[in-house]
C-alpha positions as CSV (number, residue, x, y, z in Angstrom):
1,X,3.5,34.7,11.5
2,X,3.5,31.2,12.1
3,X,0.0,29.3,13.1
4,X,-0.8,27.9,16.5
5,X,0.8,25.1,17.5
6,X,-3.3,23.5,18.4
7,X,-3.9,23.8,14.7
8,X,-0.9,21.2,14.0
9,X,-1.8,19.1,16.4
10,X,-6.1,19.4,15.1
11,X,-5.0,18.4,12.2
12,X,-3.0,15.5,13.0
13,X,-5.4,13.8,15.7
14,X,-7.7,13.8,12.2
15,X,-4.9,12.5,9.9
16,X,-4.1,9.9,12.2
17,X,-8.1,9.1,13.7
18,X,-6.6,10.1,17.5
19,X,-4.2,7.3,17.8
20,X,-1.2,9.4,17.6
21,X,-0.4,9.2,21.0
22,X,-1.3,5.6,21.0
23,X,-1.0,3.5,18.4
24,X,1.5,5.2,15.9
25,X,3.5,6.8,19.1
26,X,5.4,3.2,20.4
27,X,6.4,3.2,16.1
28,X,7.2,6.7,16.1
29,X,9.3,6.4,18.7
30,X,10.8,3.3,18.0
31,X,11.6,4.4,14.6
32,X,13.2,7.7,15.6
33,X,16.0,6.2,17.7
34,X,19.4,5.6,17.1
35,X,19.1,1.8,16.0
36,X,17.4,3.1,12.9
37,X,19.7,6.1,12.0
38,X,20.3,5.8,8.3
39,X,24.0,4.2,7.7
40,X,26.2,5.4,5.1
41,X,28.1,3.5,2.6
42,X,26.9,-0.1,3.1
43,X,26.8,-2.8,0.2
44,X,23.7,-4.0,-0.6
45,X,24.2,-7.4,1.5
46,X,25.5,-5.3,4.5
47,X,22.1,-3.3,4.3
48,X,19.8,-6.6,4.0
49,X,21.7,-7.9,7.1
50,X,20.9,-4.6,9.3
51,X,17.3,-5.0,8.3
52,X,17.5,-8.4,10.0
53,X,18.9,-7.3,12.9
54,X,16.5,-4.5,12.9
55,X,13.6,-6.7,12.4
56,X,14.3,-8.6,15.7
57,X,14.2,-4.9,17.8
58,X,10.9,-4.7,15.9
59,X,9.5,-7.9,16.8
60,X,9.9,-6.4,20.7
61,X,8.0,-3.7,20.2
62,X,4.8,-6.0,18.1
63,X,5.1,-8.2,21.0
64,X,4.8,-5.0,23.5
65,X,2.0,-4.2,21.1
66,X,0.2,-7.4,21.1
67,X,0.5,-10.5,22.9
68,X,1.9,-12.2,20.4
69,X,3.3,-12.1,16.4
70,X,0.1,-14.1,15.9
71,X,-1.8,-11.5,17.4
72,X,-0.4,-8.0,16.1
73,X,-0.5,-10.1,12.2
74,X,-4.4,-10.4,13.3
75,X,-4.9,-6.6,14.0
76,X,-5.1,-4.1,10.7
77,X,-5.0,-1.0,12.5
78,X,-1.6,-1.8,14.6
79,X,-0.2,-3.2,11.6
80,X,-0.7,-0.4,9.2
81,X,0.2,1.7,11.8
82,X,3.7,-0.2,12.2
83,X,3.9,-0.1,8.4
84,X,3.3,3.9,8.1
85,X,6.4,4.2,10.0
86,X,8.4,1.3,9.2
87,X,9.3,2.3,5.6
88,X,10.1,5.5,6.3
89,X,13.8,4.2,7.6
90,X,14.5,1.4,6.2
91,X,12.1,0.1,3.5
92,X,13.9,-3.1,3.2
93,X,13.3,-3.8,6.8
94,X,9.9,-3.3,6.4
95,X,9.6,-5.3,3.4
96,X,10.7,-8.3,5.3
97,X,8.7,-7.8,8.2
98,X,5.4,-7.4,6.1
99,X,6.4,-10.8,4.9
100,X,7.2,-11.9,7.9
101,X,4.1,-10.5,10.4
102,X,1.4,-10.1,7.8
103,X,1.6,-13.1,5.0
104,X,3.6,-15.9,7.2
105,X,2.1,-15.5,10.4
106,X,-1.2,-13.7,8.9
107,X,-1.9,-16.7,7.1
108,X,-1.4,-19.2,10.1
109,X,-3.5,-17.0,12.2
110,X,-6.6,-17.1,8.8
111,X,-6.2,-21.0,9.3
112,X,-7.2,-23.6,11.7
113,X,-4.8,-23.5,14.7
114,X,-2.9,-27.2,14.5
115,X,-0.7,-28.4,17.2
116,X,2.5,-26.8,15.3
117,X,5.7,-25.7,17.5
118,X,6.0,-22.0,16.6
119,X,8.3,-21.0,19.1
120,X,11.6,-20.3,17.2
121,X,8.9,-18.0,14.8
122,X,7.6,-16.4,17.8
123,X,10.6,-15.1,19.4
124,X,12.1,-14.6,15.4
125,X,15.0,-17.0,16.1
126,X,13.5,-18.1,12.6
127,X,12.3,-15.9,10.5
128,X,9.1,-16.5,8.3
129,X,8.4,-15.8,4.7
130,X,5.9,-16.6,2.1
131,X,6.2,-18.3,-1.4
132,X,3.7,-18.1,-3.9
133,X,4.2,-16.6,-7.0
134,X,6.6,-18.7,-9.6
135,X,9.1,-17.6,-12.0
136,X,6.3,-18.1,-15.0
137,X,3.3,-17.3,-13.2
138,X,3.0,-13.9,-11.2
139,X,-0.8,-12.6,-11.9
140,X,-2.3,-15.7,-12.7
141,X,-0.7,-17.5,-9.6
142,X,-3.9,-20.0,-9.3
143,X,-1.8,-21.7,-12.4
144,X,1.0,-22.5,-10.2
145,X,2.9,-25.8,-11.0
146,X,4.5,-26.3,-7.6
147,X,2.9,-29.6,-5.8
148,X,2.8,-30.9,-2.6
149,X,1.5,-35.0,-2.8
150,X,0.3,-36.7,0.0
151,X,1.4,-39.7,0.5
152,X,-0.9,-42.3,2.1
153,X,2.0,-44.5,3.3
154,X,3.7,-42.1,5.5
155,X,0.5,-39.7,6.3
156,X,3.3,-36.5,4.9
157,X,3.5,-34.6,2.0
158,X,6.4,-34.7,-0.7
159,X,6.8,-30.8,-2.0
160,X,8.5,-30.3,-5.4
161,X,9.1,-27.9,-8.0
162,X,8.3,-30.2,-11.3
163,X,10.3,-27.8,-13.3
164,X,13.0,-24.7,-13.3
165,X,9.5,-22.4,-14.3
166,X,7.9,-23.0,-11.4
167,X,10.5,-21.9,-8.7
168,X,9.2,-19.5,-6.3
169,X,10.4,-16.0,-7.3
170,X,11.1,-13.6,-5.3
171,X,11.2,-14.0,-1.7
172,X,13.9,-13.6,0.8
173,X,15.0,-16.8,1.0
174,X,19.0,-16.6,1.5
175,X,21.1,-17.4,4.2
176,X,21.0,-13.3,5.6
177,X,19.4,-13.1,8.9
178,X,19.4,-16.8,9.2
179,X,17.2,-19.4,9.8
180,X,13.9,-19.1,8.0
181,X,10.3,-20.9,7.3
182,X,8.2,-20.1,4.9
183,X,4.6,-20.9,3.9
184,X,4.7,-22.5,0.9
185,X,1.4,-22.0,-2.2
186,X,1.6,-26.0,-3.6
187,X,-0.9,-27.8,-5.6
188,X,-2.4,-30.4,-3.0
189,X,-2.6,-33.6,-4.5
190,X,-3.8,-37.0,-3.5
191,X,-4.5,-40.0,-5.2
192,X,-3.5,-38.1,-8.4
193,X,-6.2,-36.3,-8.3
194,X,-5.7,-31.9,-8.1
195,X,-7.8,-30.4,-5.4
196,X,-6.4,-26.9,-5.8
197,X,-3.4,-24.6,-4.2
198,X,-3.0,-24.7,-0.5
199,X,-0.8,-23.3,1.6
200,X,2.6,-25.8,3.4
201,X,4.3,-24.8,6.8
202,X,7.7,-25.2,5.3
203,X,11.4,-24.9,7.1
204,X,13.8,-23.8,4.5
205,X,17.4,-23.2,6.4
206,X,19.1,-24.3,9.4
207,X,20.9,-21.9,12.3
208,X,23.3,-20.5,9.8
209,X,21.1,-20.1,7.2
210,X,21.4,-23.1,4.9
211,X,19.2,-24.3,3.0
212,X,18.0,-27.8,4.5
213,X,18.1,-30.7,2.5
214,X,15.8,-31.0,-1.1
215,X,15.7,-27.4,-1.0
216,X,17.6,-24.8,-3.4
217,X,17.7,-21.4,-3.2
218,X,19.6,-19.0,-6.3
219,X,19.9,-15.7,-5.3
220,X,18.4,-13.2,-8.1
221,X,19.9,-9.9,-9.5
222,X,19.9,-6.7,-6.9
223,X,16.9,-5.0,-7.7
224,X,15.7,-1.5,-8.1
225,X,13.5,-1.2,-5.3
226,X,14.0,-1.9,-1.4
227,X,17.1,-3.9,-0.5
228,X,15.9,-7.3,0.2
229,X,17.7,-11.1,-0.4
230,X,15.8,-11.4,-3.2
231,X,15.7,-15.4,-4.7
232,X,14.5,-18.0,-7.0
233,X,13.0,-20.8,-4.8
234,X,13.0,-24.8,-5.0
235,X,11.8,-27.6,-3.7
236,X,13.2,-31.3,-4.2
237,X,10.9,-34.2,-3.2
238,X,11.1,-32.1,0.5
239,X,8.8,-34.5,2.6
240,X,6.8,-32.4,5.1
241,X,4.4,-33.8,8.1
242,X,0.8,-34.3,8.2
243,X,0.6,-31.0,10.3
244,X,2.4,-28.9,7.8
245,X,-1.0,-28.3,5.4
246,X,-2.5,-25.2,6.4
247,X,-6.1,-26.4,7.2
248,X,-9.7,-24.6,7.2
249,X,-13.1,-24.6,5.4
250,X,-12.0,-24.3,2.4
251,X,-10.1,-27.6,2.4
252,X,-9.8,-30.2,4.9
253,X,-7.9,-33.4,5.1
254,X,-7.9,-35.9,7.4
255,X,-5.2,-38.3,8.0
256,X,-6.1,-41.3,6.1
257,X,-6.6,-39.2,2.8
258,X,-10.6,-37.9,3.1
259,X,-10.8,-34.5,1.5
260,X,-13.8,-32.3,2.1
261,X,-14.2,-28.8,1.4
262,X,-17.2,-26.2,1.3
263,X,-15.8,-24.3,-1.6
264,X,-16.6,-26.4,-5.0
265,X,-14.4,-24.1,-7.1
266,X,-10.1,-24.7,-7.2
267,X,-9.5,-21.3,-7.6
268,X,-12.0,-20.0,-4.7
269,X,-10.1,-22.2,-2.5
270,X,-6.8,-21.2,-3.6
271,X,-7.9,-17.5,-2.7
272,X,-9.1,-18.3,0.1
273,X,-5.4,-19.9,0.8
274,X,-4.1,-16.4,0.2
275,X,-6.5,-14.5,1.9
276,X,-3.5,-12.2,3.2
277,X,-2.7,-10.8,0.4
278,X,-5.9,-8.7,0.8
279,X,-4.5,-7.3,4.1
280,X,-0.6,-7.3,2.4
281,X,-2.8,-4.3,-0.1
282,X,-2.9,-2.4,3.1
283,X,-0.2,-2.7,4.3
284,X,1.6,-1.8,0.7
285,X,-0.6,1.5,1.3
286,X,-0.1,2.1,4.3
287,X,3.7,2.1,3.7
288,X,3.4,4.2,0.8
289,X,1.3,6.9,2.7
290,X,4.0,7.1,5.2
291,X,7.3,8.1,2.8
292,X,5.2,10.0,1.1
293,X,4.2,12.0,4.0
294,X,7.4,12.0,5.1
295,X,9.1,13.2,1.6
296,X,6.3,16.2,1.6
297,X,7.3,17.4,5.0
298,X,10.9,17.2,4.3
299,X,10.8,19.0,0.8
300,X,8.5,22.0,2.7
301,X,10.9,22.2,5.3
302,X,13.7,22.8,2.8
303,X,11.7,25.0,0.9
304,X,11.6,27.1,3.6
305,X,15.3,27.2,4.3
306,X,17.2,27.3,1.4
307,X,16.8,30.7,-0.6
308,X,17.4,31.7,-3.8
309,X,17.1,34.9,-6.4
310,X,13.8,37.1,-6.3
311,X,12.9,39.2,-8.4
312,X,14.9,42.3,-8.1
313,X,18.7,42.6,-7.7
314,X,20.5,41.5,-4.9
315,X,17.3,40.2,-3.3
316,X,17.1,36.6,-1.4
317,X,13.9,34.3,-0.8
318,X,13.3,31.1,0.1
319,X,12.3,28.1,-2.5
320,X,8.7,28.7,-1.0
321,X,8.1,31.8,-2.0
322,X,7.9,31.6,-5.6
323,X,4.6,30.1,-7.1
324,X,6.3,27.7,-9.3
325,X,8.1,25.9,-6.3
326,X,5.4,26.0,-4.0
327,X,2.1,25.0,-6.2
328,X,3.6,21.4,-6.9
329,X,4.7,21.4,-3.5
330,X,0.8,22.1,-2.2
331,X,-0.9,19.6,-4.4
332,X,1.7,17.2,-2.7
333,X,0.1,18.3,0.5
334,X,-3.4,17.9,-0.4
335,X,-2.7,14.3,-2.3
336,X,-1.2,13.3,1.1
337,X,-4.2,14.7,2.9
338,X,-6.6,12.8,0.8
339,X,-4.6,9.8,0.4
340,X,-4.0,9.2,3.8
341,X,-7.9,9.6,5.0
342,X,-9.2,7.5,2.8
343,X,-6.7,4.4,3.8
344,X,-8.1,5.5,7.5
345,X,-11.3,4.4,6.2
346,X,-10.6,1.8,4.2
347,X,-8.9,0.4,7.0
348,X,-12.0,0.7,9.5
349,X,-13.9,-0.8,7.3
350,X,-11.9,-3.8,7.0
351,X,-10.9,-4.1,11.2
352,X,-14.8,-3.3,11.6
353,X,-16.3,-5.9,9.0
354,X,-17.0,-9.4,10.4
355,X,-14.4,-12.1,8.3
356,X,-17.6,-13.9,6.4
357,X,-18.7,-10.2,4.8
358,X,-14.9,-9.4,4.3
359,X,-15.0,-10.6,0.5
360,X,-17.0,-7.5,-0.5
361,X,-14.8,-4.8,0.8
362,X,-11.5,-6.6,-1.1
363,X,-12.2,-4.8,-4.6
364,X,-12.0,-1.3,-2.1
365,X,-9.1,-2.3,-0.8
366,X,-7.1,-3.3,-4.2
367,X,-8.5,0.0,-5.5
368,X,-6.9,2.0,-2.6
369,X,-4.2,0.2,-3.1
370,X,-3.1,1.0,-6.3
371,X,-4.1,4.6,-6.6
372,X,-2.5,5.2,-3.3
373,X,0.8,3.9,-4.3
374,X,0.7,5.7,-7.6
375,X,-0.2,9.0,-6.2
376,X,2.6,8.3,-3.2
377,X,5.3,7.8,-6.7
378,X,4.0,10.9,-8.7
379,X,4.6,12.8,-5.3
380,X,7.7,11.6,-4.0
381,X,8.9,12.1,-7.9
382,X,7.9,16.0,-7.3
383,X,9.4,16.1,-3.8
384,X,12.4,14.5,-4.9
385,X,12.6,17.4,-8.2
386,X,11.9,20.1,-6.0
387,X,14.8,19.1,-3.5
388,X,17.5,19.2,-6.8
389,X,20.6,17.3,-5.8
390,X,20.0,17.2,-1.9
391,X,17.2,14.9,-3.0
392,X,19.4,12.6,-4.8
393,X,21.1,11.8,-1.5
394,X,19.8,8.7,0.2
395,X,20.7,10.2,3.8
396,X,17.9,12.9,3.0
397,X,15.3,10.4,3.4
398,X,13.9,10.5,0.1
399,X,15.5,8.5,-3.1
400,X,16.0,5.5,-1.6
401,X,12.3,5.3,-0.3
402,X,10.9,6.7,-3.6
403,X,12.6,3.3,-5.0
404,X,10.7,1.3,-2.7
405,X,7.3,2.5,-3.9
406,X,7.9,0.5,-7.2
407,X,8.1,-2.5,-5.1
408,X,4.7,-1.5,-3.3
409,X,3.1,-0.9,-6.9
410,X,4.3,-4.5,-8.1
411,X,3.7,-6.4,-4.7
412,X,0.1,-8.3,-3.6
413,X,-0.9,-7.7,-7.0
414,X,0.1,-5.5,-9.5
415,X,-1.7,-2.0,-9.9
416,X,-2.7,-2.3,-13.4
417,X,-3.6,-5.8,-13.1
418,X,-6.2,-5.5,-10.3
419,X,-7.1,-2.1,-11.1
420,X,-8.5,-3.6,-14.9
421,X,-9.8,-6.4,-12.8
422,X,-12.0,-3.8,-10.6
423,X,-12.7,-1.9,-13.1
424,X,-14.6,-5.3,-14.8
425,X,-16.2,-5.9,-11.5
426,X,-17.9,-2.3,-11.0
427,X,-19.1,-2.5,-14.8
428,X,-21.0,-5.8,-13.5
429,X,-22.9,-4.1,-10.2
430,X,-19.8,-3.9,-7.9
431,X,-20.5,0.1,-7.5
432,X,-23.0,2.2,-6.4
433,X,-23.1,5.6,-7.8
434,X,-23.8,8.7,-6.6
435,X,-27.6,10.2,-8.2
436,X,-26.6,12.9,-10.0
437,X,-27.6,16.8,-8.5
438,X,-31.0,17.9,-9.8
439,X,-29.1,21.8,-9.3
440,X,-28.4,23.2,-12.3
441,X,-24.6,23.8,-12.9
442,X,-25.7,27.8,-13.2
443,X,-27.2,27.8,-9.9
444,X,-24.2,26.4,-8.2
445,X,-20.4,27.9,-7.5
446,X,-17.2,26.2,-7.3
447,X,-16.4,27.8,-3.9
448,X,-19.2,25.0,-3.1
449,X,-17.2,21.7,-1.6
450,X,-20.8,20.1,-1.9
451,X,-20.9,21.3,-5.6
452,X,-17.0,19.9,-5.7
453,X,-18.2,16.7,-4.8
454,X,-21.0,16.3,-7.4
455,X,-18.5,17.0,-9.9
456,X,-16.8,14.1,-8.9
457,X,-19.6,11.6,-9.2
458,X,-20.3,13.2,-12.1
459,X,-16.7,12.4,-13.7
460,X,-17.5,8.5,-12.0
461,X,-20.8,8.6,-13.9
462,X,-19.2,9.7,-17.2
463,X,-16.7,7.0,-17.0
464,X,-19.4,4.2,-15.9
465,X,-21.3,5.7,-18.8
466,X,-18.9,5.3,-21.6
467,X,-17.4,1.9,-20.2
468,X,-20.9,0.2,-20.2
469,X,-21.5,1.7,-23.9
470,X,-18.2,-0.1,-24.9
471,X,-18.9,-3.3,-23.2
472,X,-22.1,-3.5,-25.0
473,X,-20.8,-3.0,-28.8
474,X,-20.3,-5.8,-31.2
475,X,-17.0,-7.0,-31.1
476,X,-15.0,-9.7,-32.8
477,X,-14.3,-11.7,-29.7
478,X,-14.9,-11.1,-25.9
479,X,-10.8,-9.9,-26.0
480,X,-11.7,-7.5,-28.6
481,X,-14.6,-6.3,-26.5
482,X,-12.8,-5.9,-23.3
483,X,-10.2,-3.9,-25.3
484,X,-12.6,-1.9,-26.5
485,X,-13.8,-1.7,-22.4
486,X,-11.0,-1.4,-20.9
487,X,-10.0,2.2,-20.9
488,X,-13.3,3.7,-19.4
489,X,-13.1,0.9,-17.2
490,X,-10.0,1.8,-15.6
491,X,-10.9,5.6,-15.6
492,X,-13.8,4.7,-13.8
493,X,-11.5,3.2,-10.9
494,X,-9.6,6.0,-10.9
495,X,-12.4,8.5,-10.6
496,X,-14.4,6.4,-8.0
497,X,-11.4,6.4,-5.6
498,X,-11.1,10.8,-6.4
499,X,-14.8,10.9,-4.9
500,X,-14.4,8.9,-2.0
501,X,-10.7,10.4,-1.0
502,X,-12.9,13.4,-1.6
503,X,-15.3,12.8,0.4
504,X,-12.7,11.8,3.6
505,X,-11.2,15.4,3.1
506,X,-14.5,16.6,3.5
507,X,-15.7,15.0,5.6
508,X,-12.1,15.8,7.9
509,X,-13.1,19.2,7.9
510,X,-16.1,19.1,9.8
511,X,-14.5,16.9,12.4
512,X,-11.9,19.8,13.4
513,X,-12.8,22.0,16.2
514,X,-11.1,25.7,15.1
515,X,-11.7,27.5,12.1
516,X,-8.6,27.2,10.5
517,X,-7.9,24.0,10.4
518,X,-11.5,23.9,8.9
519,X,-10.3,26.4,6.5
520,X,-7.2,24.4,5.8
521,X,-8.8,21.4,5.4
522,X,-11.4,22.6,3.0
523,X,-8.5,24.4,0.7
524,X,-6.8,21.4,0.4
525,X,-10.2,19.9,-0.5
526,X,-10.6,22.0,-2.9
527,X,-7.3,22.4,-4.3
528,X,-7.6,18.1,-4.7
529,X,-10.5,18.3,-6.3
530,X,-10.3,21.2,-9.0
531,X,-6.8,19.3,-10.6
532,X,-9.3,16.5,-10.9
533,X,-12.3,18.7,-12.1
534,X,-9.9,20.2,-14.5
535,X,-8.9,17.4,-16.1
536,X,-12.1,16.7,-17.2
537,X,-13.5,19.5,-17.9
538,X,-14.1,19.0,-21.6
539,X,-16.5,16.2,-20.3
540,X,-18.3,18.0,-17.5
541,X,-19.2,21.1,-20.3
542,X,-20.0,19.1,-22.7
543,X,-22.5,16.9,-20.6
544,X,-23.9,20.4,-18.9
545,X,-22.5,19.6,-15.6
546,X,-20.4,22.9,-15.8
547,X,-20.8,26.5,-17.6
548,X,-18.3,27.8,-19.9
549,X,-18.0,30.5,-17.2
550,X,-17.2,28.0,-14.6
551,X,-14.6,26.3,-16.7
552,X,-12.8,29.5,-17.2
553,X,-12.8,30.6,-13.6
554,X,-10.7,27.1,-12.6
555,X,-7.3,28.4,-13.1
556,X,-8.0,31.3,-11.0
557,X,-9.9,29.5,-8.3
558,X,-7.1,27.0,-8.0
559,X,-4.6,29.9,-8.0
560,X,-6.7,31.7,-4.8
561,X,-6.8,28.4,-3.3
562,X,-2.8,28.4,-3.2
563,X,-2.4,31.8,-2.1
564,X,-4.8,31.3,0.7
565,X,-3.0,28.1,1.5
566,X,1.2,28.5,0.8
567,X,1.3,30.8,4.1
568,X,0.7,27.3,6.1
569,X,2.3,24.8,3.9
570,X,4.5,24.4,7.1
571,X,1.9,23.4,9.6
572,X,0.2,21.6,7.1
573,X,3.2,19.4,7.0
574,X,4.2,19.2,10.9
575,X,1.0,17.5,11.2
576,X,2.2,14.7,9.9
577,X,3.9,14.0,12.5
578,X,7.3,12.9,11.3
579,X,9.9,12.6,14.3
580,X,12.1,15.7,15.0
581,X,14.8,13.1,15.6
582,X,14.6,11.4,12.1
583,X,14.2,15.0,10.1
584,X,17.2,16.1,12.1
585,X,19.5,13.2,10.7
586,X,19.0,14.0,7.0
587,X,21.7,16.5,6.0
588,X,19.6,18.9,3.7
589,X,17.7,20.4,6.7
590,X,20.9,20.5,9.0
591,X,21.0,24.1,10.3
């Protein structure tokens, strides 16, 4: 018998903090209408086009949303929201809007406001996009070779790209969609002398879309991610106005050539000149979470429609009756769960945080970032197995979005690279661990979330353990050492962000009003957590954090857990909310 409609809708007012019928409803709704149906048999520069035309319907809903594109770029939770959705039907789209809303016109809105005509941005007769990385600098960015001189004659800068390695790679700088802007990462130098990376308001292409004078744009190879006008960027002793330098305390310059600044340190002001990228992290997230959420729903849905052989002759069932097809299909569920209530507070912590105590809360934010996008790839990878060939077809709503994931994973900082670099950062004080439980494991029962929980901090304090014993051995060199660190370290991240999407679950279930969506919610707790315990359970027994006995009884607490849970895998999934219009376009669920 199916569940109660209420018990849906409990659960989704908590997946989506109650702004379902707020926030995320003008993006639900705009992304379930007909201007967004997926199109078949397009070339990839007939797709990139319809995601410019698309991007200008969007920019009528942010500027419902918002007073502005200023505005909704200056408001996390109305942009992730947008972001959830976006994705979802058309990732390229959405990658060009993130660019657009969140790193061209978020960065103009983290600087001082100039006297600067944004109108033709504003209304996206021009559309804005953001060049930092180069061709032979991508993580360490701060070593860009791009430069932007002033000259004291003039009172402008002259922008150039001193050799082919430094061209900006990858943004969407081709003629499709025409005209565009971009803010531009340059070294700013005066008299000679370097005073670090700042960012350049920088007009790149006329009304049809070509490239204005001193500036050359090569479009790269298609790529295996979203559909975007992917290119390799240059600049050509491009002379830009006094008012073009993107001003604030980190660097000021005054007309006649005075440069002050509060930060002492290059590359603290050059991260302070890409501040967005910390918000670009949740957006990448927040995109992930929602084709992942989507992908789950739809591969439950078929489940539950297309039948196959039981176990006797002649007899019929659907997908989701048999354990095999069903257990990856939970885990799925309870990854989303997790995933998406941590980002929730992740996200309130950022919108909540005054900007001067921002800093500490951007290691959280890379760490969500890159385990979310992960998880969102291994699950959209099971999704995708578990729908066979329908899953294959773009038009079902999941291949083409699983692509765009590896985009999300390289994009504001690639997963491995800021996940080692947090990892560093907690082994030096940036974590606070949990105490560990003074209950000894026989006392306690795995039916315990509580007891579920300690486990987790338990794997974190393992991991912390064994990374800080590493970092302190004798080594050949500090590379040696860190090699030596590095592994622990980035178990540690990965373990720290298991407690605290943990924790969210958990804490989701006390927030519901009937007892089974409490029940729901704590199965999928627990069905999250014991993969995780299990995995380490060598670790946990052999540091007395577990019994033998305990140990042994995972496989068949994990196995209740699904039996008590695969009889609501539906409503588990229509709580995400996914538009009955969209899920009715993809051909695999056609009745």
């Amino acid at each position: 018998m199916a569940d109660a409609p209420d018990t849906a809708a409990e659960l989704s007012d908590v997946l989506f903090a109650g702004r379902l019928g707020t926030t995320h409803a003008r993006w639900r709704r705009l992304f379930g209408s007909a201007p967004f149906r997926f199109q078949e048999g397009l070339s990839h520069p007939e797709r990139v086009e319809l995601s410019y035309r698309r991007l200008r319907l969007v920019d009528r809903t942010a500027r419902e949303a918002s007073s502005g594109p200023q505005a909704f770029a200056d408001d996390p939770v109305e942009l992730t929201a947008f972001h959830e959705w976006a994705g979802v039907v058309d990732p390229g789209m959405a990658t060009i809007a993130s660019i657009h809303y969140n790193l061209f016109f978020g960065s103009l809105v983290d600087h001082d406001p100039a006297e600067r005509d944004l109108s033709k941005y504003t209304d996206a007769e021009r559309i804005g996009t953001f060049l930092c990385t180069e061709v032979a600098h991508g993580n360490d960015a701060a070593h860009m070779e791009t430069t932007a001189t002033f000259d004291r004659a003039t009172g402008t800068f002259v922008l150039n790209t001193p050799a082919p390695a430094a061209a900006k790679f990858m943004p969407n700088t081709s003629p499709a969609g025409g005209a565009k802007g971009a803010v531009v990462a340059a070294r700013l130098i005066i008299d000679g002398a370097d005073h670090g990376v700042f960012l350049f308001l920088t007009p790149l292409s006329d009304g049809t879309g070509s490239a204005l004078p001193g500036v050359e744009v090569r479009p790269l190879p298609q790529t295996a991610s979203s559909p975007v006008d992917h290119c390799a960027t240059s600049f050509h002793e491009v002379r830009l106005p006094f008012g073009a330098l993107l001003q604030g305390d980190h660097g000021r310059l005054t007309p006649d050539g005075v440069f002050t600044s509060a930060l002492g340190s290059p590359r603290r002001r050059f991260l302070r000149s890409i501040g967005r990228v910390t918000m670009g992290k949740l957006c990448m997230t927040a995109h992930s979470l929602g084709v992942m959420r989507h992908a789950v729903d739809v591969a439950v849905r078929y489940a539950h429609t297309r039948v196959t052989s039981g176990m006797t002759n002649g007899q019929r069932v659907p997908l989701i009756a048999h354990r095999g097809h069903h257990a990856p299909l939970l885990d799925a569920v309870a990854t989303a769960y997790a995933a998406t209530l941590f980002q929730r507070s992740v996200v309130r912590q950022w919108a909540t945080t005054p900007e001067e105590d921002r800093p500490a809360y951007e290691r959280l934010t890379a760490i969500s970032k890159a385990w979310i996008t992960w998880r969102a790839r291994a699950v959209m990878t099971e999704c995708r197995e578990r729908c066979g060939a329908q899953g294959l077809i773009m038009a079902n709503g999941i291949a083409l979005q699983l692509a765009s994931i590896e985009g999300t994973i390289t994009a504001e900082g690639d997963n491995k690279v800021i996940t080692e670099k947090a990892g560093g950062e907690m082994l030096l004080g940036g974590v606070e661990l949990k105490p560990e439980s003074e209950t000894a494991a026989e006392d306690r029962e795995l039916a315990d979330p509580e007891y579920l929980q300690d486990l987790l901090a338990d794997i974190e304090r393992i991991a912390h353990t064994r990374a800080k014993e590493r970092l302190r051995r004798r080594a050949a060199s500090p590379l040696a050492r860190w090699n030596a660190t590095v592994t622990p370290a980035v178990a540690l991240v990965d373990a720290h962000a298991h407690r605290l999407a943990g924790e969210a679950l958990m804490t989701a279930a006390g927030q519901v009003p009937s007892p089974l969506s409490r029940d729901l919610l704590r199965g999928l707790h627990a069905l999250f957590v014991l993969r995780q315990i299990a995995a380490h359970s060598g670790d946990l027994l052999a540091r007395g954090r577990m019994t033998a006995s305990q140990v042994e009884e995972i496989p068949d607490a994990v196995d209740a857990v699904l039996t008590f849970l695969a009889p609501h895998a539906l409503t588990l999934t229509r709580a995400f909310a996914v538009p009955e219009e969209l899920l009715a376009t993809h051909p695999m669920l056609a009745s």
